[in-house]
PyMOL CGO cylinders between C-alpha atoms (Angstrom):
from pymol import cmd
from pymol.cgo import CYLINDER

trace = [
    CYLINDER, 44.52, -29.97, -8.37, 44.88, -26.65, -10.12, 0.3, 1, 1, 1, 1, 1, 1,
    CYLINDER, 44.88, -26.65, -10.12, 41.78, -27.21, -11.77, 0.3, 1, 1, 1, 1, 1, 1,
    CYLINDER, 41.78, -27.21, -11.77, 39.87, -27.41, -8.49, 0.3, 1, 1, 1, 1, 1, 1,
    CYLINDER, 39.87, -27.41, -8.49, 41.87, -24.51, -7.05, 0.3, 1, 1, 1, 1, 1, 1,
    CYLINDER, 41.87, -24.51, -7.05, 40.58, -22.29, -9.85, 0.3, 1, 1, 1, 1, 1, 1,
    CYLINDER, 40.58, -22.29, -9.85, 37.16, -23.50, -10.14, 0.3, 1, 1, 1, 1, 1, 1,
    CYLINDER, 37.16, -23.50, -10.14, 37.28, -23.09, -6.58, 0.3, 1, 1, 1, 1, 1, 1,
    CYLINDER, 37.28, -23.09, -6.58, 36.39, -26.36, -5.81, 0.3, 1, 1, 1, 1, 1, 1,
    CYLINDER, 36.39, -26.36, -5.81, 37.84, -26.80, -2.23, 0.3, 1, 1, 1, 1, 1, 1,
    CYLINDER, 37.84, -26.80, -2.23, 36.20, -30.28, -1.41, 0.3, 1, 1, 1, 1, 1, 1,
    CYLINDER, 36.20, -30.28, -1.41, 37.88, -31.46, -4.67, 0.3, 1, 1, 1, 1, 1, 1,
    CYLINDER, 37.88, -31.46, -4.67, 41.11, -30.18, -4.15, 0.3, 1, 1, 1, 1, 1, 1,
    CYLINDER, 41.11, -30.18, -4.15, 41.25, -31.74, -0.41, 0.3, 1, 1, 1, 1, 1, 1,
    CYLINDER, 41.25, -31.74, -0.41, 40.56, -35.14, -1.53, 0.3, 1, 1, 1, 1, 1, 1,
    CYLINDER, 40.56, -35.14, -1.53, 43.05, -34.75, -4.88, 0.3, 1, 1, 1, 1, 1, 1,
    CYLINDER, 43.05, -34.75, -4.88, 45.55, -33.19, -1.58, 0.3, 1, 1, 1, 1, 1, 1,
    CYLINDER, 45.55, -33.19, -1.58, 45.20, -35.93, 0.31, 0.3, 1, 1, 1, 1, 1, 1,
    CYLINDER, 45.20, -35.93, 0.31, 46.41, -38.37, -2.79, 0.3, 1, 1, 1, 1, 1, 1,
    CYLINDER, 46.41, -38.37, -2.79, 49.24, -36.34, -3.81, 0.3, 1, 1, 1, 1, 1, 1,
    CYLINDER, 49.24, -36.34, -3.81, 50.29, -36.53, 0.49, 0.3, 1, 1, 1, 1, 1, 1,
    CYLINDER, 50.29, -36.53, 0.49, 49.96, -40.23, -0.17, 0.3, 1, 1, 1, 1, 1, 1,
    CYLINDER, 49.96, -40.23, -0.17, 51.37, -40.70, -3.11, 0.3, 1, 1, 1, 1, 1, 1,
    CYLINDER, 51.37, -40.70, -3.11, 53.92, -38.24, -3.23, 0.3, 1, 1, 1, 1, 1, 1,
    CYLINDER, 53.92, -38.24, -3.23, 54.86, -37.46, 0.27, 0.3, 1, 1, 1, 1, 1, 1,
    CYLINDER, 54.86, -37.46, 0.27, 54.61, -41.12, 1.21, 0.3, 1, 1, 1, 1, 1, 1,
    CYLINDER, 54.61, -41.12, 1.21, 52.26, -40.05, 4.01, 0.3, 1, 1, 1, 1, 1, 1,
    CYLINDER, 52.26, -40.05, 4.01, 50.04, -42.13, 6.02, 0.3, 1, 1, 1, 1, 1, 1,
    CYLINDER, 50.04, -42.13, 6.02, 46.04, -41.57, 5.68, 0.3, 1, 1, 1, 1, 1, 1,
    CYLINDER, 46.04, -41.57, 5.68, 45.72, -39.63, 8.67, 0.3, 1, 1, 1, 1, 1, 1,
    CYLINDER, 45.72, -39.63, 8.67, 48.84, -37.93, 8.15, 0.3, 1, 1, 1, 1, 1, 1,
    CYLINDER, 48.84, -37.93, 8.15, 47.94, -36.95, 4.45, 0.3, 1, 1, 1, 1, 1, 1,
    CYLINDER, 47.94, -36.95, 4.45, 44.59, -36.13, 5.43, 0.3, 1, 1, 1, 1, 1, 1,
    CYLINDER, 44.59, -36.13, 5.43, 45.51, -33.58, 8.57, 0.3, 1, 1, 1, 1, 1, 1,
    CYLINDER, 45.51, -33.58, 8.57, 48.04, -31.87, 5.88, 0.3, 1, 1, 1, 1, 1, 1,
    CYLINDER, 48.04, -31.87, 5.88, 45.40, -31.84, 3.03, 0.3, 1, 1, 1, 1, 1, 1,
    CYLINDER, 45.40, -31.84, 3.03, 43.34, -29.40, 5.57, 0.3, 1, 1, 1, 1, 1, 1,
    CYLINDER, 43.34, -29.40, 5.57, 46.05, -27.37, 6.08, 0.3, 1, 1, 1, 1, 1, 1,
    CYLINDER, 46.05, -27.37, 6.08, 46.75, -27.09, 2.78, 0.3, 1, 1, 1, 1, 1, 1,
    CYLINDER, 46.75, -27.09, 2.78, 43.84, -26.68, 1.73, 0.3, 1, 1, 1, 1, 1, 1,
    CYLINDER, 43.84, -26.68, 1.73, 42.73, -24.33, 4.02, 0.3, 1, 1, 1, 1, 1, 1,
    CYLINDER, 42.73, -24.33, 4.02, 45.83, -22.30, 3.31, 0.3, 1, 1, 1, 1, 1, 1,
    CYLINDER, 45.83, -22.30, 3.31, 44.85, -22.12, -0.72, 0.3, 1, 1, 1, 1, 1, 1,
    CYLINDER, 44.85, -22.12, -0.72, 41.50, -21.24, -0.31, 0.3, 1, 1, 1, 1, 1, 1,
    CYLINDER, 41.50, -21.24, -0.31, 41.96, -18.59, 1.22, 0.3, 1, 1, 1, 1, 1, 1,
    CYLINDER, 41.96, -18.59, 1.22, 44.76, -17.40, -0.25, 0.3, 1, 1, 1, 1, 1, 1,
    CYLINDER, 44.76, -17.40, -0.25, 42.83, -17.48, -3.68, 0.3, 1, 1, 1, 1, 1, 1,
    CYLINDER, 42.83, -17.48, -3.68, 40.38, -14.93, -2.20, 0.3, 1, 1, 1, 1, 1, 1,
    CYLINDER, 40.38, -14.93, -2.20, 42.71, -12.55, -0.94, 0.3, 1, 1, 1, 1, 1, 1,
    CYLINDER, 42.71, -12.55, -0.94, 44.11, -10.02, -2.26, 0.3, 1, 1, 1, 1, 1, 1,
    CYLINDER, 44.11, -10.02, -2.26, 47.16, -8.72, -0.15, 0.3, 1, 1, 1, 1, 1, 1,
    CYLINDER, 47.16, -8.72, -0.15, 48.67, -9.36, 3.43, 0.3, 1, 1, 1, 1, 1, 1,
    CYLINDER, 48.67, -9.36, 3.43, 49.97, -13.00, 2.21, 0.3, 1, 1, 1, 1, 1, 1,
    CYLINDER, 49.97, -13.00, 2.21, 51.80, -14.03, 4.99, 0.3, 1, 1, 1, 1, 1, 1,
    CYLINDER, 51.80, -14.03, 4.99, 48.79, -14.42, 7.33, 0.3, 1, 1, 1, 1, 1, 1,
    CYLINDER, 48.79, -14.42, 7.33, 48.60, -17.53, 5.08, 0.3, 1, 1, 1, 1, 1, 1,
    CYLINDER, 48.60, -17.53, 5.08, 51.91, -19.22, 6.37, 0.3, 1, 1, 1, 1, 1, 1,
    CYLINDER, 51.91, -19.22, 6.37, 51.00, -20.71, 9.05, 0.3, 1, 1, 1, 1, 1, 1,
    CYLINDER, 51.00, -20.71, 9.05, 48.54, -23.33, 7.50, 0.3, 1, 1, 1, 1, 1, 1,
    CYLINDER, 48.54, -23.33, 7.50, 50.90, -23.99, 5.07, 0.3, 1, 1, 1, 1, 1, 1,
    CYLINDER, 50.90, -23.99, 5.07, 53.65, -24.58, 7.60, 0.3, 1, 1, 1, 1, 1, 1,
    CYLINDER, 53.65, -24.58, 7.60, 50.98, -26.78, 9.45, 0.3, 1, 1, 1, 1, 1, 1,
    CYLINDER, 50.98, -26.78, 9.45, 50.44, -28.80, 6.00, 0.3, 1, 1, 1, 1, 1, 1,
    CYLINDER, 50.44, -28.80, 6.00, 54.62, -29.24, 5.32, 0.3, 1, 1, 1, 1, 1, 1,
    CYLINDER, 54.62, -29.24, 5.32, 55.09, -30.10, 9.01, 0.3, 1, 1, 1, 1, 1, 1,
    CYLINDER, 55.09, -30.10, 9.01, 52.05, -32.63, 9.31, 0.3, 1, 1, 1, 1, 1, 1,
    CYLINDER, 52.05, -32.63, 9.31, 53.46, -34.31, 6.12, 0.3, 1, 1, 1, 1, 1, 1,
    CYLINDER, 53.46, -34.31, 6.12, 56.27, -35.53, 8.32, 0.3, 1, 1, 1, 1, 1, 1,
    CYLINDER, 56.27, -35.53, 8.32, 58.94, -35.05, 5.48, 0.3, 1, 1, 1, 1, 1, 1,
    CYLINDER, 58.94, -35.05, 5.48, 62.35, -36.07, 6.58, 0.3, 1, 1, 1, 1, 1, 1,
    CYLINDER, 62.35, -36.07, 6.58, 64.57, -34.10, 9.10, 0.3, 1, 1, 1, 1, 1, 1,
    CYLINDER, 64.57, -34.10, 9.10, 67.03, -33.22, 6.69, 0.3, 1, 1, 1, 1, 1, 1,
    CYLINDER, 67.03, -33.22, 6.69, 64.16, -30.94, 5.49, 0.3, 1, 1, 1, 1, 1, 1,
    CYLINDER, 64.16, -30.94, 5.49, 63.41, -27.21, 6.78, 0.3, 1, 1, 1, 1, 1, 1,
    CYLINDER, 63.41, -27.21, 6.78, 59.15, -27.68, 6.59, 0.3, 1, 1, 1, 1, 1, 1,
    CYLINDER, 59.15, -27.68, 6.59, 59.14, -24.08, 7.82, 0.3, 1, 1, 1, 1, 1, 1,
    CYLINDER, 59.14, -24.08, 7.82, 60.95, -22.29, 4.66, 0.3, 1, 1, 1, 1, 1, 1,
    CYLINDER, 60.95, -22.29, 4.66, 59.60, -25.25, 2.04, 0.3, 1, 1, 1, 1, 1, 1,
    CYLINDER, 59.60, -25.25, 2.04, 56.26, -23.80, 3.30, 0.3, 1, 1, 1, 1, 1, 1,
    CYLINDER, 56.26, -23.80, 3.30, 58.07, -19.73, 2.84, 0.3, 1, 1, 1, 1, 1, 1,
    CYLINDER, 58.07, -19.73, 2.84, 58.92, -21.04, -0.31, 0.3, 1, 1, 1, 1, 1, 1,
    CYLINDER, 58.92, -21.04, -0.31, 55.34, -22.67, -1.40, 0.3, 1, 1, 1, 1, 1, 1,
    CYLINDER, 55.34, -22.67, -1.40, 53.73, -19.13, -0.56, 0.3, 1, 1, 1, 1, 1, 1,
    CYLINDER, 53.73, -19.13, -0.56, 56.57, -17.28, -2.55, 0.3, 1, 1, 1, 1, 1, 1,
    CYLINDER, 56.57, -17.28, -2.55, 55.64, -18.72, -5.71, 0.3, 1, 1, 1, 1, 1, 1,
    CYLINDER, 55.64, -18.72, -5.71, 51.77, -18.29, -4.98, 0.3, 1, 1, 1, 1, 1, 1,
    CYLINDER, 51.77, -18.29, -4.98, 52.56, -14.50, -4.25, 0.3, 1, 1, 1, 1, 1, 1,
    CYLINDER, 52.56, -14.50, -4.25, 54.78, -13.94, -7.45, 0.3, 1, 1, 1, 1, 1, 1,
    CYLINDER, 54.78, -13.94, -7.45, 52.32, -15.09, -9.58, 0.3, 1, 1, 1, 1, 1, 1,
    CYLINDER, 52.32, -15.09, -9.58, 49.91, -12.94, -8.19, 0.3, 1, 1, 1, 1, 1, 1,
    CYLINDER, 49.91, -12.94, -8.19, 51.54, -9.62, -7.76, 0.3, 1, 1, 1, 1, 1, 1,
    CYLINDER, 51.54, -9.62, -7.76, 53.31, -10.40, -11.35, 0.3, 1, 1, 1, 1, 1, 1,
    CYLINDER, 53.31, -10.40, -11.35, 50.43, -11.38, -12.94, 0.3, 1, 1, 1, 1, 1, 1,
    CYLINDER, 50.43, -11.38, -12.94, 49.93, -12.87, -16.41, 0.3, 1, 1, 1, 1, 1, 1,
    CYLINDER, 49.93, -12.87, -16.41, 53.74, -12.20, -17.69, 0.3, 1, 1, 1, 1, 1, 1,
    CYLINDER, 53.74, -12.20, -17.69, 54.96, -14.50, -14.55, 0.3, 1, 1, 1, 1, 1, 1,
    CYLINDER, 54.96, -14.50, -14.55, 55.88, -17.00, -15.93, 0.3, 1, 1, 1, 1, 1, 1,
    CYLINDER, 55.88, -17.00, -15.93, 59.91, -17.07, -15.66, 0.3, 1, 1, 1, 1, 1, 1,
    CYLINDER, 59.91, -17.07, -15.66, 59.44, -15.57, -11.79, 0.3, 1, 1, 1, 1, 1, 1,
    CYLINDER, 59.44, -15.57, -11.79, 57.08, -18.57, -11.00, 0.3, 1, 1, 1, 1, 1, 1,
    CYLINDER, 57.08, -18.57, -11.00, 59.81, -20.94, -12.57, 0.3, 1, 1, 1, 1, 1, 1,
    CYLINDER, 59.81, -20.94, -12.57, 62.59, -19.51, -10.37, 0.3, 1, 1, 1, 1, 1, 1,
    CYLINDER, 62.59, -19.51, -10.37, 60.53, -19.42, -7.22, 0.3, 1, 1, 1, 1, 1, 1,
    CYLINDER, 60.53, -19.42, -7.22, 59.33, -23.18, -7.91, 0.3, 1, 1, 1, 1, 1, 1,
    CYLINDER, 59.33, -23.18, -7.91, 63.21, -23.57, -8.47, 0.3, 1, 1, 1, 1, 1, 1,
    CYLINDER, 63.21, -23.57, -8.47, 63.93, -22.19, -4.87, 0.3, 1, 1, 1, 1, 1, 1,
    CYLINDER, 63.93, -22.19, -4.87, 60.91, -24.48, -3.61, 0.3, 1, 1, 1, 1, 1, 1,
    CYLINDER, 60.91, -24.48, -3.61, 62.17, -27.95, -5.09, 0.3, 1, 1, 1, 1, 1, 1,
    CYLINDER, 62.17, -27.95, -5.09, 65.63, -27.11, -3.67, 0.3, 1, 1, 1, 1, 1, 1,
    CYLINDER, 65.63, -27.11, -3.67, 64.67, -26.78, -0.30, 0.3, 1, 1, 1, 1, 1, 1,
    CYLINDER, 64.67, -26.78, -0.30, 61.76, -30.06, -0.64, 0.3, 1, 1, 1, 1, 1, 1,
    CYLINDER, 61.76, -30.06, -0.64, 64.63, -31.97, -2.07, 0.3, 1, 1, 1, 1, 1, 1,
    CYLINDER, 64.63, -31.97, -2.07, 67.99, -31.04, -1.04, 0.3, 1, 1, 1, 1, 1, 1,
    CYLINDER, 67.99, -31.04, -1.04, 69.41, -30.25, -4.35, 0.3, 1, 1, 1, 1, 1, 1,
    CYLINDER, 69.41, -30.25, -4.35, 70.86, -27.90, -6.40, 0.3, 1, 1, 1, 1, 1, 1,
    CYLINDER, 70.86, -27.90, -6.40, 68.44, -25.02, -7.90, 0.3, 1, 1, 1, 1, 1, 1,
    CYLINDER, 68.44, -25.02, -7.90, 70.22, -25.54, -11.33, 0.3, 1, 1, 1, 1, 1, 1,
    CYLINDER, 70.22, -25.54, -11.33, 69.39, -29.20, -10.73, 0.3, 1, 1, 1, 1, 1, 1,
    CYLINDER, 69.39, -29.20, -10.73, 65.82, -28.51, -11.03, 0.3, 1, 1, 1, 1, 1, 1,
    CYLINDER, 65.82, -28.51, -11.03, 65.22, -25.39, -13.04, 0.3, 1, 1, 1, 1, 1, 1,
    CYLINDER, 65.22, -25.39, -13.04, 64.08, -27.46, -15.95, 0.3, 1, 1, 1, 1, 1, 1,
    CYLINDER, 64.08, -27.46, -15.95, 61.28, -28.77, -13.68, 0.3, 1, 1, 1, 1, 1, 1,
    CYLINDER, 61.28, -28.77, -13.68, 60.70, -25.38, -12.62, 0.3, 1, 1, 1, 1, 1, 1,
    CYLINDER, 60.70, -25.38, -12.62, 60.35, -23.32, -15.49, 0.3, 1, 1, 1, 1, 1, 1,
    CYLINDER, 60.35, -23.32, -15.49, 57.91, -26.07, -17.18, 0.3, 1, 1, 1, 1, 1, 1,
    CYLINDER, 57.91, -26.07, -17.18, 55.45, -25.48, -14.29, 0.3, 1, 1, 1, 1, 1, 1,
    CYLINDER, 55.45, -25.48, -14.29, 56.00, -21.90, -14.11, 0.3, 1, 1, 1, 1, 1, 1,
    CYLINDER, 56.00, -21.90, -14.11, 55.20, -21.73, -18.33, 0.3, 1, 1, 1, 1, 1, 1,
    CYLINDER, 55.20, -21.73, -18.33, 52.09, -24.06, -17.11, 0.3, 1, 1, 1, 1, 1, 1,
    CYLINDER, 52.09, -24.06, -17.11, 51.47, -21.19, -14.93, 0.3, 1, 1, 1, 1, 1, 1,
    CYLINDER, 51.47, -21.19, -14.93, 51.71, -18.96, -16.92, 0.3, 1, 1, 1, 1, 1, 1,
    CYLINDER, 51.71, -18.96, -16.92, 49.32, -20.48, -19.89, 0.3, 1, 1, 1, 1, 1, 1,
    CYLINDER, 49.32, -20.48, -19.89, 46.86, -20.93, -17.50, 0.3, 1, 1, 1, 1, 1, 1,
    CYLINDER, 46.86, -20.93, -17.50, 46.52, -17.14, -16.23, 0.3, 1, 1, 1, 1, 1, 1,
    CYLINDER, 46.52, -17.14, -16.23, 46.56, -15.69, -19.98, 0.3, 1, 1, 1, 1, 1, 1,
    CYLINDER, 46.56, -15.69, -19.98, 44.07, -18.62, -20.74, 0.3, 1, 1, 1, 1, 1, 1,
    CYLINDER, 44.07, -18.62, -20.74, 41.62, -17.83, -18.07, 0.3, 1, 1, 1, 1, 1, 1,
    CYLINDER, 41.62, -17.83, -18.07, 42.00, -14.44, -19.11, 0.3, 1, 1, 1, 1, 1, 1,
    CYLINDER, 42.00, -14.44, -19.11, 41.32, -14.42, -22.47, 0.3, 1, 1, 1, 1, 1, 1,
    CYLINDER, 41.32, -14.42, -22.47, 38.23, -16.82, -21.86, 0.3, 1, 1, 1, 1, 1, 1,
    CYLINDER, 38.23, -16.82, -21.86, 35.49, -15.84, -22.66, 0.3, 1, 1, 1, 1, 1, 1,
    CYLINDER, 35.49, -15.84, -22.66, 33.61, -18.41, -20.05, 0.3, 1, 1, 1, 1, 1, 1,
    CYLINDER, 33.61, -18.41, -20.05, 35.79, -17.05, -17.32, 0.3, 1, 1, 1, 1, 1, 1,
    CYLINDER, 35.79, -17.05, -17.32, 38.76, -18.48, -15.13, 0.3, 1, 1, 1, 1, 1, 1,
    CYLINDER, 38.76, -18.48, -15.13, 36.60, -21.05, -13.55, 0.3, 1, 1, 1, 1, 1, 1,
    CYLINDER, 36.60, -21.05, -13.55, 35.26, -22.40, -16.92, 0.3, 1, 1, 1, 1, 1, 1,
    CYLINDER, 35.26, -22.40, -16.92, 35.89, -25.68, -18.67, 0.3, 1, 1, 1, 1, 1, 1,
    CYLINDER, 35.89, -25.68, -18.67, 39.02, -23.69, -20.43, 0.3, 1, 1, 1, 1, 1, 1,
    CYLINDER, 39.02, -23.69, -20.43, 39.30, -25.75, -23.68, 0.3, 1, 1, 1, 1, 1, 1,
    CYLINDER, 39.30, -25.75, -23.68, 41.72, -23.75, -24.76, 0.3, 1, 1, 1, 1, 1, 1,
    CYLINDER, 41.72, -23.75, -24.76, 44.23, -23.70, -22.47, 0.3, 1, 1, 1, 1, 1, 1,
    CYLINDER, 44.23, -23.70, -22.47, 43.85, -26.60, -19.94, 0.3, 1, 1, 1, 1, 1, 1,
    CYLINDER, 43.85, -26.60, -19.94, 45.36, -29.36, -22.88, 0.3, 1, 1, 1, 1, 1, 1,
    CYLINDER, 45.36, -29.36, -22.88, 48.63, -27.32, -22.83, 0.3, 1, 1, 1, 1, 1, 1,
    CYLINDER, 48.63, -27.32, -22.83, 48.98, -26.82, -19.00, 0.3, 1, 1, 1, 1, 1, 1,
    CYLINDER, 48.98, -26.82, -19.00, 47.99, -30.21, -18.99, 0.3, 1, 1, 1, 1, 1, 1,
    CYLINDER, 47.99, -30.21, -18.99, 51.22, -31.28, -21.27, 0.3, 1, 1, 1, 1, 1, 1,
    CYLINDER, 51.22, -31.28, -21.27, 53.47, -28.34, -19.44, 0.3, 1, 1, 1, 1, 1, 1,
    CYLINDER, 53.47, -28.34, -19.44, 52.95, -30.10, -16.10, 0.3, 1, 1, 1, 1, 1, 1,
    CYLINDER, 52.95, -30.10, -16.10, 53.49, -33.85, -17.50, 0.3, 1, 1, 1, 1, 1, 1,
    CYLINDER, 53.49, -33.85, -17.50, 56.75, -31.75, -18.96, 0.3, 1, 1, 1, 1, 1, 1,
    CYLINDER, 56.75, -31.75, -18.96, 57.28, -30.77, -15.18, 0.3, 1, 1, 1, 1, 1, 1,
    CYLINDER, 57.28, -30.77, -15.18, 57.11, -33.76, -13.45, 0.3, 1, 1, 1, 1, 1, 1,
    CYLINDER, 57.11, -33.76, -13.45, 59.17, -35.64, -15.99, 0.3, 1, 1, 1, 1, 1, 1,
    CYLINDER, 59.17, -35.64, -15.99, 61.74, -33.32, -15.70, 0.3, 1, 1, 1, 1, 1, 1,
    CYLINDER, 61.74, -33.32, -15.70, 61.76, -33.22, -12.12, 0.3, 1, 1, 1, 1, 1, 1,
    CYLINDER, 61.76, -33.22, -12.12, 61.65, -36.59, -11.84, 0.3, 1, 1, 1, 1, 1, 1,
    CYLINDER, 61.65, -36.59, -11.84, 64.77, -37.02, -13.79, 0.3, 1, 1, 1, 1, 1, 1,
    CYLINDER, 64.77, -37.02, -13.79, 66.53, -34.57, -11.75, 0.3, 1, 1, 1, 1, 1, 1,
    CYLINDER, 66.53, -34.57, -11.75, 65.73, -36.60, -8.11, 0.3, 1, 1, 1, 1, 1, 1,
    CYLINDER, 65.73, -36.60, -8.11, 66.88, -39.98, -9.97, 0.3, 1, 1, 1, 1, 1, 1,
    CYLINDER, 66.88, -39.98, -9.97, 69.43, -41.40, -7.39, 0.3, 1, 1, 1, 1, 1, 1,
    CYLINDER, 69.43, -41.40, -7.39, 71.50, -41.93, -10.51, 0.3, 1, 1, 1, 1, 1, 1,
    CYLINDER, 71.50, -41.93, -10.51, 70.93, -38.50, -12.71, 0.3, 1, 1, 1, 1, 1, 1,
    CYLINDER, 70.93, -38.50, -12.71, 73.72, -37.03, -14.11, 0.3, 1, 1, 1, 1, 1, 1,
    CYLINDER, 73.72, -37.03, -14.11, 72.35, -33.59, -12.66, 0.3, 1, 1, 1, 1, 1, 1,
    CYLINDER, 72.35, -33.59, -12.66, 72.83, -34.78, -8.53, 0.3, 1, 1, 1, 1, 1, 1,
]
cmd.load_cgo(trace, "trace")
């Protein structure tokens, strides 16, 4: 998906949306596709903007609300939280790494009901992802929507890293709940 964001590939990041709602949300097809268009909508634009970020809330909110996530789970500040990262890494810019890791941190509490410290690990391996990416798209000299050869391998293993991690951390029995 964040290869589609930044190659700015918005048909291809709906459909790999609507997986990830499916797979990861548990969300039915209609329900995974109606959030994928929010969400989608929401980081499109987003990505060619460049200030007022909250006027992209709402379709966010839309997406975390269509998802149908449990009760137990405020959609409206998961989707504050979503944005929040988006917007540090933007107004930070290529040294946001550890900001993007403690935002994401903030984010997978509120998704999951735990603990920041819980998933921090989690966090600060997608925020370093983050962070790779940026100073590899910079440095490229094909652009930020190139093929990035250079960098897209180790976001690539940063992200596997990630989800691992986070994984680990939402086992019913890890030691970290």
């Amino acid at each position: 998906m964040w290869q589609a964001y930044y190659r700015r590939q918005p048909a291809r990041l709906f459909g790999l949306l609507v997986l990830a709602n499916r797979e990861q949300a548990h969300a039915s097809w209609p329900r995974a596709i109606l959030a994928a268009l929010w969400l989608t909508r929401g980081a499109v634009r987003f990505a060619r903007s460049s200030g007022d970020y909250d006027r992209f809330l709402p379709d966010i909110e839309r997406g975390y609300v269509t998802l149908g996530l449990p009760a137990t789970v405020d959609r409206i500040e998961v989707a504050r939280r979503e944005l929040r990262w988006w917007v540090v890494r933007r107004e930070i810019g290529l040294s946001a790494g550890d900001a993007a890791g403690t935002a994401i941190a903030a984010l997978y509490a509120a998704l999951y009901g735990v603990p920041e410290a819980s998933v921090a690990e989690a966090a600060r391996f997608r925020g370093m992802a983050a962070e790779v990416r940026d100073r590899g798209a910079a440095a490229d000299t094909d652009g930020p929507t190139g093929p990035g050869r250079a960098y897209w391998p180790e976001v690539a293993r940063l992200l596997r890293e990630s989800y691992r991690s986070l994984a680990a951390a939402l086992a019913p029995d890890g030691a970290d709940r």
